[in-house]
C-alpha positions in Angstrom: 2.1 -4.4 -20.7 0.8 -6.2 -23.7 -0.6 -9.5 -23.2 -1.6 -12.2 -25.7 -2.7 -16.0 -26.1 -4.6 -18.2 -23.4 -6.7 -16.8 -20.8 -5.2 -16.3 -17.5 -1.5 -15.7 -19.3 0.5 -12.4 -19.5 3.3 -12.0 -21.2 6.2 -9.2 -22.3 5.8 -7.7 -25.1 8.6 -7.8 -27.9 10.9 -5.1 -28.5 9.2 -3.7 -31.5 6.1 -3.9 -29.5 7.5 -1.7 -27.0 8.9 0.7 -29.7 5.6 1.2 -31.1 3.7 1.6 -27.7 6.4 4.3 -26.6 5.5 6.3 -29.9 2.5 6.1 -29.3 2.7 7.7 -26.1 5.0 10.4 -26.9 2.4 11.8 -29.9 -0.4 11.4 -27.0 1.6 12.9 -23.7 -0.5 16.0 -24.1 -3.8 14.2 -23.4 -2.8 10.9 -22.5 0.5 10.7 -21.1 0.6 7.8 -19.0 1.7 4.0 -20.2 -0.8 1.3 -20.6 -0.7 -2.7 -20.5 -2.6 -3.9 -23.5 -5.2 -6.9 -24.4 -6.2 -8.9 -21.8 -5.1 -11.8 -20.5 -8.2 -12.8 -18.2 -11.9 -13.3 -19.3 -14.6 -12.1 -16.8 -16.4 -15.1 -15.9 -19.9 -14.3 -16.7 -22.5 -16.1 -18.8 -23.1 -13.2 -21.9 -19.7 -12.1 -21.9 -20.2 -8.8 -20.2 -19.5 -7.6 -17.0 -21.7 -8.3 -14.3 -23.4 -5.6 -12.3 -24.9 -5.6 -9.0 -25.8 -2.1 -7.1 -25.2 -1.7 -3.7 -27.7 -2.0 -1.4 -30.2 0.7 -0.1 -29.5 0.0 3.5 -26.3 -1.3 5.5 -25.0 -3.9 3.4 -25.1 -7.4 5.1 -21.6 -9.9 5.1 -21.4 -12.6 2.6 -21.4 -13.5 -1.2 -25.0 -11.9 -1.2 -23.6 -8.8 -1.2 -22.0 -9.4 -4.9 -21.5 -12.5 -7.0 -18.7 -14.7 -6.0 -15.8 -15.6 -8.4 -16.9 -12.6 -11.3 -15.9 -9.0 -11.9 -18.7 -6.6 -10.8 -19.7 -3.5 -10.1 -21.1 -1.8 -7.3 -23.1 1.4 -7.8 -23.7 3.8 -4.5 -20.7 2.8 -2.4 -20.9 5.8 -0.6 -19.2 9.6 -1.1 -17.4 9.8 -4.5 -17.1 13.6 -5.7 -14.9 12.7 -8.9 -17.7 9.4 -10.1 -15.6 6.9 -10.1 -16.9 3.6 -11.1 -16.2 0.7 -8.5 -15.4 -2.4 -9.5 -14.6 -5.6 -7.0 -13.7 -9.5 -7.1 -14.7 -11.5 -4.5 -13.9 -15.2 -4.7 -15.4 -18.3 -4.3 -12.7 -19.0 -1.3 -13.1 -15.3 0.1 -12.0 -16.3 4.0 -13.3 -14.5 7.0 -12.5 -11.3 8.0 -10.6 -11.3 4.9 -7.9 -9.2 3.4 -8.5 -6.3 0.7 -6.4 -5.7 -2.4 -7.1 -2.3 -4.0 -5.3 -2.3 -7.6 -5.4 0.5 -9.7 -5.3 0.7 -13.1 -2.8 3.3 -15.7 -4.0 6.0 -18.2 -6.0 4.9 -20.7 -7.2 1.9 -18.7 -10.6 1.0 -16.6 -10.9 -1.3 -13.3 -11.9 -4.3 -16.0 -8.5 -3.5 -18.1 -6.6 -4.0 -14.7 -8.6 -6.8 -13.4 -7.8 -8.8 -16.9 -4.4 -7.6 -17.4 -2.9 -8.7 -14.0 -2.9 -11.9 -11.4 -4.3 -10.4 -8.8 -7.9 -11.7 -9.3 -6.4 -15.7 -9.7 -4.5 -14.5 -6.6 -7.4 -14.2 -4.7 -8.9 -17.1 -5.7 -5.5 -19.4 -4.2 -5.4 -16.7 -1.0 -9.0 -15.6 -0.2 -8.6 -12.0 -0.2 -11.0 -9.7 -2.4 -9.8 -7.4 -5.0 -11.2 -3.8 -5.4 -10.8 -2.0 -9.3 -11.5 1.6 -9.2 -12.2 2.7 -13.0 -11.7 6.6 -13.6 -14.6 8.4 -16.1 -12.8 11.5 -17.0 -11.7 11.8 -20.2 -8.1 11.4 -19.7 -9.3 8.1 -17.4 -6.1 9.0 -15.6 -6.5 9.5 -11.5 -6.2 12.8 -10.0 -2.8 12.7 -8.4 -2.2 16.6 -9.2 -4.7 18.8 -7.3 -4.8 20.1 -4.0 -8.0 18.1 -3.2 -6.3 15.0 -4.0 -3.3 15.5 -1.4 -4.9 15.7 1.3 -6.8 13.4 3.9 -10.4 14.2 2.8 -9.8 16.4 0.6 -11.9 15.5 -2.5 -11.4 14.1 -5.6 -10.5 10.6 -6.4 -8.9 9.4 -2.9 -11.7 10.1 -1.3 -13.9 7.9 -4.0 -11.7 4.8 -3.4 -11.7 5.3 0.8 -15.3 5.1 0.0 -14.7 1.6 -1.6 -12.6 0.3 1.1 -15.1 1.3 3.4 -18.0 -0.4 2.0 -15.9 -3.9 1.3 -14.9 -3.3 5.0 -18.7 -3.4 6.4 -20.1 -5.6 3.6 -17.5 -8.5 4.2 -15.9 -7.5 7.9 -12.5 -7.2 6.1 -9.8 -7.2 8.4 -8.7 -3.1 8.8 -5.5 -4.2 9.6 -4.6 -5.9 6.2 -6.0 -3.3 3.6 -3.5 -2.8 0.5 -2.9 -0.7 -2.3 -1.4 -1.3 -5.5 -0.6 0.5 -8.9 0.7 1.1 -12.6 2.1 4.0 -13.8 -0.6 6.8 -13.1 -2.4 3.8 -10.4 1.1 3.8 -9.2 1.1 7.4 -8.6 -2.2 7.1 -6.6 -1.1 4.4 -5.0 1.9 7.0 -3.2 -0.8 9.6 -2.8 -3.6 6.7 -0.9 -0.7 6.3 1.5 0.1 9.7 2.1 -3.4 10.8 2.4 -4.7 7.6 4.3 -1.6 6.0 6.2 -4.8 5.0 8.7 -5.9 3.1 6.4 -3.5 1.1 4.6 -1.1 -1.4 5.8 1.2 -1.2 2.8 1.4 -0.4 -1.2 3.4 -1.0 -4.2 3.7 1.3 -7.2 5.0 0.6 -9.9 6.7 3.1 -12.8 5.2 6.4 -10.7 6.4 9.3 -9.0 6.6 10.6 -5.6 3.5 11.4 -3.0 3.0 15.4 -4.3 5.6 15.5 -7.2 2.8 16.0 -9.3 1.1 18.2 -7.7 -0.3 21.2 -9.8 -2.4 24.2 -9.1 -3.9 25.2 -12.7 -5.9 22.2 -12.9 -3.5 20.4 -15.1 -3.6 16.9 -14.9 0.2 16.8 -15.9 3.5 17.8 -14.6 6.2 18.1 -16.8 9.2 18.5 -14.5 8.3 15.6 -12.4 7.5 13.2 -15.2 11.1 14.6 -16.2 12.4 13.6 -13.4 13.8 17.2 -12.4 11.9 17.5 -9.2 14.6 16.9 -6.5 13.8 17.3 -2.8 15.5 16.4 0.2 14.2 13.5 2.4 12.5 15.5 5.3 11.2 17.6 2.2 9.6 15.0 0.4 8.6 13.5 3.9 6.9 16.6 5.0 5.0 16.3 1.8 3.5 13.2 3.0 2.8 14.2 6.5 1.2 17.7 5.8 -1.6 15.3 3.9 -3.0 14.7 6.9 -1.9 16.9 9.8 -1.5 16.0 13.2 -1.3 12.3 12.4 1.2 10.1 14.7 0.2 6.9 14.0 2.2 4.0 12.2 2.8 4.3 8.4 2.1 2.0 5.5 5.0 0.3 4.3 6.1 0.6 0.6 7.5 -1.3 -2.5 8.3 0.9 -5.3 9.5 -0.7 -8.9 10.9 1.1 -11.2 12.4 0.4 -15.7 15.8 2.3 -15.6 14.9 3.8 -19.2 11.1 4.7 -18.4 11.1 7.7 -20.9 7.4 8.9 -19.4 8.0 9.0 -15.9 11.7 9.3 -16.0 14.0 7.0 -13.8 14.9 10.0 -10.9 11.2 9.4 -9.9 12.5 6.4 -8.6 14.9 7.8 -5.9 13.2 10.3 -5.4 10.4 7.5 -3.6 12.7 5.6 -1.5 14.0 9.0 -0.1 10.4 10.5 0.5 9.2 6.9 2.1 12.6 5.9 4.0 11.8 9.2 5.7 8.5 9.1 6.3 8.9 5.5 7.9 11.9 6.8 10.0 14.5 4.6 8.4 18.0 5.1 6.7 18.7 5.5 3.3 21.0 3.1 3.3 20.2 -0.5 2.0 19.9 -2.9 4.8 20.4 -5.7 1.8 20.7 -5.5 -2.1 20.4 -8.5 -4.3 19.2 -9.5 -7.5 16.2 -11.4 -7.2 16.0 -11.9 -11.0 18.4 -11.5 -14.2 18.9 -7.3 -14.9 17.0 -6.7 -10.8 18.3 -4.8 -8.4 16.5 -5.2 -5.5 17.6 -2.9 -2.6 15.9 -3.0 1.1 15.4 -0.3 4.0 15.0 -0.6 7.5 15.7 -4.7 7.6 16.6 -7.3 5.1 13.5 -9.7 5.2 10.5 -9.8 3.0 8.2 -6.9 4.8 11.3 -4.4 5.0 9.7 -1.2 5.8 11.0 0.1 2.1 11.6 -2.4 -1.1 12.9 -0.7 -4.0 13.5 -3.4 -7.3 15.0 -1.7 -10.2 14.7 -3.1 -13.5 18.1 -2.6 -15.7 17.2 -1.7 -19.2 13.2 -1.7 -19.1 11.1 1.2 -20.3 7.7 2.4 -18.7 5.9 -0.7 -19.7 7.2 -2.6 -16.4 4.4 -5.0 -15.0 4.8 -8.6 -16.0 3.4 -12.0 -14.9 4.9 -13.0 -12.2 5.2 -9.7 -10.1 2.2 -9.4 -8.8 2.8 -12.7 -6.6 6.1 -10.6 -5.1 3.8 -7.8 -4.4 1.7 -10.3 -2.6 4.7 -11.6 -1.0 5.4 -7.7 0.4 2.2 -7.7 1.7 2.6 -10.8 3.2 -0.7 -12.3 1.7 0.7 -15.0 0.2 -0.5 -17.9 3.0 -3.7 -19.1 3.1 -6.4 -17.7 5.6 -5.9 -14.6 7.9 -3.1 -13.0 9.9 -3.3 -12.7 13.3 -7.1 -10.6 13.8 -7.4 -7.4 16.1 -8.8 -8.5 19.4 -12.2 -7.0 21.1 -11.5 -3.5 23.4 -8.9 -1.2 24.1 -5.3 -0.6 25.1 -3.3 1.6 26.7 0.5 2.1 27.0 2.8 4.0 29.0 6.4 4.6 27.9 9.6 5.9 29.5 13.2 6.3 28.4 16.5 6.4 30.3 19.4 8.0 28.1 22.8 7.9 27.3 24.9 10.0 25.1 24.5 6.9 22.3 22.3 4.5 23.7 18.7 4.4 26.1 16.8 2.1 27.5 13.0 2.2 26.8 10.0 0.4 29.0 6.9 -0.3 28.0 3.5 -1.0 30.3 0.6 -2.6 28.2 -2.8 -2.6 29.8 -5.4 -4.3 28.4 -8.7 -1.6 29.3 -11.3 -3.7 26.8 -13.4 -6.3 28.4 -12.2 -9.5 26.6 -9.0 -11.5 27.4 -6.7 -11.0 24.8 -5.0 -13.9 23.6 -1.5 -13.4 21.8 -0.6 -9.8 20.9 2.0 -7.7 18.7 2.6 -4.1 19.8 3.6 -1.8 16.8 5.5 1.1 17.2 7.6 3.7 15.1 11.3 4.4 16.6 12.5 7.5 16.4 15.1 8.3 13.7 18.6 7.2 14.2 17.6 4.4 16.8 18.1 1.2 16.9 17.2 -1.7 19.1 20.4 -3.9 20.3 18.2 -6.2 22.6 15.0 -6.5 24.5 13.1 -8.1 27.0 9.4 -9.2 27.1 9.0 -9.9 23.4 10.7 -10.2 20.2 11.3 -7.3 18.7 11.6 -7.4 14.3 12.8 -5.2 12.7 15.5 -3.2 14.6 14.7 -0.3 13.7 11.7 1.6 11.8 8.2 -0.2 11.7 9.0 -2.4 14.5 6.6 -4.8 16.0 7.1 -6.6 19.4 5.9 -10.0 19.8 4.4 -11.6 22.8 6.4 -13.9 24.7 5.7 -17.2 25.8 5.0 -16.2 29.6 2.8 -13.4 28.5 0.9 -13.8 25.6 -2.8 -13.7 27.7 -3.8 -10.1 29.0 -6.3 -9.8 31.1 -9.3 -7.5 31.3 -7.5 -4.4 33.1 -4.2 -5.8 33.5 -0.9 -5.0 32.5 2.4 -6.1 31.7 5.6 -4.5 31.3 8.3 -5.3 28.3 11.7 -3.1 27.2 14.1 -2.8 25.1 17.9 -1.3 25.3 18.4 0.9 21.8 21.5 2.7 19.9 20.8 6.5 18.9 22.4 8.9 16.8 21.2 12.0 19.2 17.3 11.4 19.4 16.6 10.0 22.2 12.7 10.2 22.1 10.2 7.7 23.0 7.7 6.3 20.3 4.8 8.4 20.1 1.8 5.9 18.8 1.2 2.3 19.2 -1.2 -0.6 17.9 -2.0 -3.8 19.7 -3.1 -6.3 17.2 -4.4 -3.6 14.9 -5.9 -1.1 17.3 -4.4 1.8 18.2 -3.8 2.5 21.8 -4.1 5.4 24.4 -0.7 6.9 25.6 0.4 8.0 28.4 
């Protein structure tokens, strides 16, 4: 993306622009393969001009603006374990709310966390929604993330995902962010570790969007390479449950709910070449236990096609937007405010906070050769009344809810979460109460396997 004029404006670049960009990157795909947005388009407001810098603190870092300047672009030195020295750079502003949300946007080849933060919205964004914005910056040469070696595909593993779960963590205890509404977000080689965050930590994240990248593992090499030629080709072809099983061997054992994703893609990206694009929506459509086939296409803008997985509403489980005639250099003004809308971030203040203690939940189904019935006991075992709840859940593949009792249940199928009902919205300490639903299925006619009530995961029995 090139960006010129005022501060705080981003703008397309002109077709000669983009022809001279895309040469450039073909002479440089050996070292630098990976397309950039260019000049900024946002000052950082500090008094000399230069970035501000704060280090972290020695002990446990204490809530509040004390913790980093309000309203400026800083960074934040010994954040915690980072093998690959990444630098960490964050945005908290003025109107940061409590418990607040967390943005993590990462930037493209070539690029820094200060290129990312003044080349996109996000950071004016947080000022209107009171979130806080992290900008991991990569020091390798290439400064391209790690999305290629076996340390960076899996949970823990090493390597740059582990550098950025550091970050998350520290903005989590330094400002009590709310865990349940931590996000990721990417360009080109940022989108690809934005796949590879929600593959390695889908604990962690609520939800991502990449945009112009590849699969979760599609670039995976073994030589140390930094660069995979078939995939950027777009000749890596996989099945569903393959490219699923990709995600889930990141982090083994792992039944929990998964991070929803939106994926954007230029039809004639000649870096990361258009396949890469449905090659996502079938690794993720698996992964979150959804069909492949759009629950709604329209086009949201003139040359989008906008296709959605697993319901038709803003939060779909899967969001796929492809842009007819656009090459690699895809982000523009204006999208970052959809990505926000994905997210569901665009309202001031939080969502609905996790309560204090513990859950548990026992579930049973009665089947039919296509249909089941499925109940649900939720027992509060914390010590705090817990007032107003939404129980999240993963059906199995192939099911889908017809009608329920209890709650509201949204969407159908997938991701769903059930909504308290009027009559039952307060839990007591150590008591229950029972909800159900009555569900279609195509020959799987399991029971969900791992729920969260109001953002903490719950015993099951």
């Amino acid at each position: 993306m090139s960006a010129t004029g005022s501060s705080n404006t981003v703008r397309r670049p002109s077709r000669s622009g983009l022809a001279v960009l895309f040469g450039v990157l073909v002479s440089l795909l050996a070292t630098l393969p990976l397309g950039a947005p260019g000049a900024a388009a946002r000052t950082e407001p500090t008094t000399s001009g230069a970035t501000a810098r704060t280090a972290a603190p020695a002990t446990t870092p204490t809530a509040g603006p004390a913790a980093a300047p309000a309203a400026a672009l800083t960074e934040v030195t010994g954040f915690g374990t980072n093998p690959s020295n990444l630098q960490m750079y964050l945005y908290v502003p003025d109107s940061v709310t409590a418990n607040p949300a967390v943005v993590v946007a990462v930037h493209y080849c070539t690029g820094s966390g200060p290129a990312m933060y003044s080349g996109t919205e996000y950071a004016s964004l947080a000022d209107r929604y009171g979130f806080i914005v992290v900008y991991p910056s990569v020091t390798r040469a290439s400064k391209c993330f790690d999305v290629s070696s076996p340390q960076a595909l899996r949970r823990g593993g090493g390597s740059d995902p582990v550098g950025i779960k550091s970050m998350v963590d520290w903005v989590t205890r330094t400002y009590s962010a709310d865990t349940s509404r931590i996000f990721a977000t990417g360009i080109s080689s940022g989108a690809m570790m934005t796949n590879v965050l929600l593959g390695d930590y889908p604990d962690v994240f609520a939800a991502g969007a990449a945009f112009s990248g590849v699969p979760f593992g599609c670039f995976a090499t073994t030589d140390g390479s930094e660069w995979n030629s078939a995939c950027s080709g777009g000749t890596v072809i996989h099945t569903p449950q393959e490219w699923g099983n990709l995600v889930r061997t990141a982090y083994p054992g792992y039944s929990g709910p998964r991070p929803r994703m939106q994926v954007w893609h230029g039809t004639e990206d000649d870096v990361l070449r258009y396949p890469n694009f449905g090659e996502e929506i079938k690794q993720w459509t698996n992964v979150l236990g959804v069909s492949q086939t759009p629950a709604a296409t329209d086009s949201p803008q003139s040359g989008w096609t906008r296709t959605r997985y697993g319901s038709t509403g803003d939060r779909a489980p899967v969001e796929a937007i492809s842009l007819q005639g656009v090459g690699h250099n895809l982000y523009a003004y204006g999208m970052a405010a959809r990505v926000l809308t994905f997210f569901g971030l665009d309202s001031s203040g939080p969502g609905p906070q996790p309560q204090p203690g513990a859950c548990k939940v026992t579930v049973t189904t009665n089947a039919w050769s296509t249909g089941l019935t499925g109940s649900v006991t939720i027992t509060n075992t914390g010590t705090a009344r817990i007032e107003g709840w939404k129980l999240a859940f993963t059906l199995p593949s192939g099911q889908t809810i017809t009608n329920g009792w209890g709650a509201t249940y949204a969407p159908a199928s997938g991701a769903v979460t059930a909504t308290n009902a009027t009559y039952n919205g307060t839990i007591a300490p150590n008591a229950s109460i029972g909800i159900g639903y009555q569900a279609n299925h195509g020959g799987n006619s399991g029971t969900p396997t791992a729920f969260t009530l109001n953002g903490t995961a719950c015993a099951v029995s």
